[in-house]
C-alpha positions, 0 to 999 in steps of 0.5 A: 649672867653677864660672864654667859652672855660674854662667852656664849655670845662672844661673836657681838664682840666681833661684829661691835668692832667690825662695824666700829672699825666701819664707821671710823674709816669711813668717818676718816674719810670724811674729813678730807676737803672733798667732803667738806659738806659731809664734816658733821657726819664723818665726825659723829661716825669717827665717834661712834666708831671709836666707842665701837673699836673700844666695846668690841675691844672691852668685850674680847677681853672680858672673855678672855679673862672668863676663859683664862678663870675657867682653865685655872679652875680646871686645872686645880 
């Protein structure tokens, strides 16, 4: 069940990590002085954007090793 839902809906991983990617630049962003008000926020947008960047990252590659299985099988 997993090894479908990694390959048949392998754009999640994309979005997971385009949106993490979002959240940590604009939590960066936020810990300049001019921000200062905003410094809680930007951190737990730094944060959840981190853990995006990384299950986007985790995902792509667990498709890659499903795909790599798969034309390794074929080929025997």
């Amino acid at each position: 069940m997993i090894q479908a839902l990694v390959r048949d809906y392998a754009w999640i991983h994309l979005a997971i990590g385009l949106f993490g990617n979002f959240c940590f630049v604009v939590g960066s962003v936020m810990f300049f002085k001019m921000f200062d008000a905003y410094y809680t926020l930007g951190v737990w947008l730094f944060l959840v954007g981190s853990l995006g960047m990384f299950l986007g990252s985790l995902g792509e590659l667990a498709k890659s090793i499903y795909e790599k299985r798969e034309t390794r099988g074929a080929g025997s």
